[in-house]
C-alpha positions in Angstrom: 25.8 -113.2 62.1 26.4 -109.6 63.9 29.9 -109.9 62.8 29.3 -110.3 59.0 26.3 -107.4 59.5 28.9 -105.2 60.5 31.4 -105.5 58.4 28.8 -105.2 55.5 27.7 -101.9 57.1 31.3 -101.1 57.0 31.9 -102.1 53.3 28.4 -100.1 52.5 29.7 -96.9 53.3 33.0 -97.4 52.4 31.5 -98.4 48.7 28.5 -97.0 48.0 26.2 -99.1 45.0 26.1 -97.5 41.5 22.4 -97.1 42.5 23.2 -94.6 44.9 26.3 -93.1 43.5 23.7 -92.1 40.1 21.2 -90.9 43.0 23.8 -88.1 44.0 24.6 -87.4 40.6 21.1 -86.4 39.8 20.9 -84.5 42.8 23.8 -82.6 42.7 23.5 -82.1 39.0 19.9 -81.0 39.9 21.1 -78.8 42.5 23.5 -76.9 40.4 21.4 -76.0 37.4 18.4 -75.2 39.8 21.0 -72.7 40.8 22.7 -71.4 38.0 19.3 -71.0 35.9 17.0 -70.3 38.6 19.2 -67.3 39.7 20.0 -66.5 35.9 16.1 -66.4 35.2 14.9 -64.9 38.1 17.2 -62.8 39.8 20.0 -61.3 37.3 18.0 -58.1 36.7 19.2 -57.3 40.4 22.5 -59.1 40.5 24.1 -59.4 37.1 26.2 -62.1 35.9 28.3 -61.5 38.9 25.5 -63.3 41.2 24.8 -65.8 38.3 28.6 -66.4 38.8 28.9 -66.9 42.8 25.2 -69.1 42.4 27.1 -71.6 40.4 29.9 -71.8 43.1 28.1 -71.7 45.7 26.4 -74.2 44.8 29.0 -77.1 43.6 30.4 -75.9 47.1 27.4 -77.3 49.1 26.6 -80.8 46.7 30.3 -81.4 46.8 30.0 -81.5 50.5 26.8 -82.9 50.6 26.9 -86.2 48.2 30.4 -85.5 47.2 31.8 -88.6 49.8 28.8 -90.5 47.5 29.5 -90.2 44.1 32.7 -88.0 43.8 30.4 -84.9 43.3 30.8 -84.9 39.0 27.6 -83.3 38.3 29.1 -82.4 34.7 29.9 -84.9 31.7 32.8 -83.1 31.7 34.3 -83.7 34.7 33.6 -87.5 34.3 35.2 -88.3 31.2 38.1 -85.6 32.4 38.1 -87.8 35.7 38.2 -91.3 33.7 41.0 -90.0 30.7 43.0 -88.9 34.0 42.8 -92.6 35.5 40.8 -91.3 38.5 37.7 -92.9 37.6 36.5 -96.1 35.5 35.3 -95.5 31.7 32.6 -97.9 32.3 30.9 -96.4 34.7 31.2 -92.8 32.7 27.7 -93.3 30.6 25.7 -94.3 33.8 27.0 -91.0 35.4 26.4 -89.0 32.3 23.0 -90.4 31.7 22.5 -89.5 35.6 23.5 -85.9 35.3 21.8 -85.2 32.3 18.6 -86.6 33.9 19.2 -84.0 36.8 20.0 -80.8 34.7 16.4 -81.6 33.2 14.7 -81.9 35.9 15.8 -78.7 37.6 15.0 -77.0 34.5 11.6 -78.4 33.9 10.9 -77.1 37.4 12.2 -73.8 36.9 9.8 -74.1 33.9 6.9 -75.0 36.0 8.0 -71.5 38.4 8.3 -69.3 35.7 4.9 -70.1 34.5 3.6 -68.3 37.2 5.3 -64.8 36.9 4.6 -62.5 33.4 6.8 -60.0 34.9 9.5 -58.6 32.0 11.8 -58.9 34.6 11.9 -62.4 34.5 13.9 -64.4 31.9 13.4 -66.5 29.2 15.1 -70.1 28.8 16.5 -69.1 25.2 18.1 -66.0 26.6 19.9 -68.3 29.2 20.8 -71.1 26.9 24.5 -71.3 25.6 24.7 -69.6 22.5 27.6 -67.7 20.0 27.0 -65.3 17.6 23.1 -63.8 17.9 22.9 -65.9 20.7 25.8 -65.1 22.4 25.6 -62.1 25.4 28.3 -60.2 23.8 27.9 -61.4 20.0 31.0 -63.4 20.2 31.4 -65.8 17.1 31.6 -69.6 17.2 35.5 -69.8 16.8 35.6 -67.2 20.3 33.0 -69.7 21.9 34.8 -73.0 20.9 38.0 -71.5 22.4 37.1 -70.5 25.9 35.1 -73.2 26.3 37.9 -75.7 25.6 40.4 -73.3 27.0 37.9 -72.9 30.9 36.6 -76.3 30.5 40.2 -77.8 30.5 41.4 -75.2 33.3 38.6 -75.9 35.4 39.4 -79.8 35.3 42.9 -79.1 35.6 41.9 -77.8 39.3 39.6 -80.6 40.2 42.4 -83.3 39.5 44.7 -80.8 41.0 42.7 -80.6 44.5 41.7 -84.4 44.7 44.8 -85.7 43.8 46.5 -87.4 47.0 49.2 -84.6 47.7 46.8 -81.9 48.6 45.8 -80.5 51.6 42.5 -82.8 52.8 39.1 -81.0 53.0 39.5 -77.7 50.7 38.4 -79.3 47.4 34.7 -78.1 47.0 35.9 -75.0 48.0 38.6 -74.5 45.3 36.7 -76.1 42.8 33.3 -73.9 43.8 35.3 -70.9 43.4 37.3 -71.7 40.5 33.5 -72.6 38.7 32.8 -69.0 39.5 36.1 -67.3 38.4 35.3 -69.8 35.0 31.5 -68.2 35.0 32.7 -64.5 35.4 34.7 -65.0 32.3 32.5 -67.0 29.9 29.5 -65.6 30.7 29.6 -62.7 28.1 30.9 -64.7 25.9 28.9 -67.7 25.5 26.6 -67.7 28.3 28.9 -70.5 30.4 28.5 -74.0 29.7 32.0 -76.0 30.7 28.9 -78.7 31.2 26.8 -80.2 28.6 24.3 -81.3 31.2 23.5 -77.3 32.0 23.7 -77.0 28.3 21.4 -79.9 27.3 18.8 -78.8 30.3 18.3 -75.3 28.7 18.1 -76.0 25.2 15.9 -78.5 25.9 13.0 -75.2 26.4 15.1 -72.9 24.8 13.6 -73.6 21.5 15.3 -74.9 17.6 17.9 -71.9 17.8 19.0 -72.8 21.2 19.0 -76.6 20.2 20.6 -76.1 16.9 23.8 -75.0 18.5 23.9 -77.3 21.2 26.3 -79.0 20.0 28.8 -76.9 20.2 28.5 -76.9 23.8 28.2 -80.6 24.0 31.6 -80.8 22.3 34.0 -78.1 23.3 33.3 -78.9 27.3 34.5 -82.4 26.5 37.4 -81.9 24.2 39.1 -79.7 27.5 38.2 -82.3 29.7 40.2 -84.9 27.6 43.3 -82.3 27.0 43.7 -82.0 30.5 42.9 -85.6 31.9 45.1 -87.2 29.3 48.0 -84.5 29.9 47.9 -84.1 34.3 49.7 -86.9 34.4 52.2 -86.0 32.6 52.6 -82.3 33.2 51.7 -82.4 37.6 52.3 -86.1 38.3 54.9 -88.1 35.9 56.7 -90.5 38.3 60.6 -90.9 37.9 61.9 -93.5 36.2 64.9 -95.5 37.8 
């Protein structure tokens, strides 16, 4: 009977359920846009879109490490689908871990909501000036056509890493790093341009408050993110990891 605990144990943390691999999800995914939009709301008058930029890496850098061994650290729609058109993870679990994150992007947001109700400072922003936007809506007036390229361009680039630093030639331990710091080099480009999305969960969580403008083009950033994903999980193979034929 001890035997067969302990080898349950074993298989436990080797596999962890579904129930606890959504768990991280919505923590990490919480974690994130807590991040992102709390230091976009509250602290960009100091910082700029520079700090915006490093709070989003920094923080996929500490929920990769922390629930990453759980779940595979996603925390993005993106990165899922990416992940499953790539072979590295199973289609059917994609709309549990979707669901998942977009449950935690609106739960940071509604508590970043709950925060801001307590400040009238002008310094403090509004969740329509940090939803993803393009033309009016967009920090530098950039069109839709602009938007819909980087996104799919940064989106695709950005997944192109993660499969690059998980895949099973690279150097062990470094992935949350590269992948934090890659988010923020993505971040300090798109920001003027469409106010970064590369994940419709961030997107969904801000429109969600961000009013019928900010809802009304949501779907562009539902969309774009997910198209790059797909170009570059159906084309790593191919272009970083084709095996040779006898």
């Amino acid at each position: 009977m001890a035997a067969n605990e302990v080898i349950n144990a074993d298989i436990d943390i080797a596999t962890p359920t579904l129930g606890r691999r959504l768990a991280a999800e919505i923590f990490g995914t919480f974690l994130l846009v807590f991040g992102v939009i709390g230091t976009a709301m509250f602290a960009s008058f100091n910082t700029g879109f520079v700090g915006v930029s490093l709070a989003v890496g920094l923080t996929v850098v500490g929920g990769a490490y922390a629930v990453g061994h759980i779940s595979g650290g996603h925390f993005n729609p993106a990165v899922s689908i990416g992940a499953a058109a790539a072979g590295r993870f199973a289609w059917s679990d994609v709309l549990p871990y979707v669901a998942a994150q977009i449950v935690g992007g609106a739960l940071a947001t509604t508590v970043i909501l709950a925060i801001r109700s307590g400040s009238t400072s002008e310094n403090v922003g509004t969740f329509t000036g940090v939803s993803n936007g393009f033309d009016a809506h967009s920090p530098s007036g950039f069109n839709l056509g602009s938007v819909i390229v980087a996104e799919i361009v940064l989106t695709a680039i950005f997944l192109y890493v993660i499969l690059g630093v998980t895949d099973r030639r690279a150097p062990s331990g470094f992935a949350p790093l590269a992948i934090g710091l890659t988010l923020t080099l993505v971040h300090l480009v798109l920001i003027p341009i469409s106010n970064a999305s590369v994940n419709p969960a961030r997107s969904i969580a801000t429109a969600i408050y961000g009013g019928p403008e900010s809802l009304g083009q949501l779907w562009v950033f539902i969309l774009a993110p997910i198209v790059g994903a797909l170009i570059a999980g159906f084309t790593y193979n191919l272009l970083f990891d084709a095996k040779k034929r006898a």
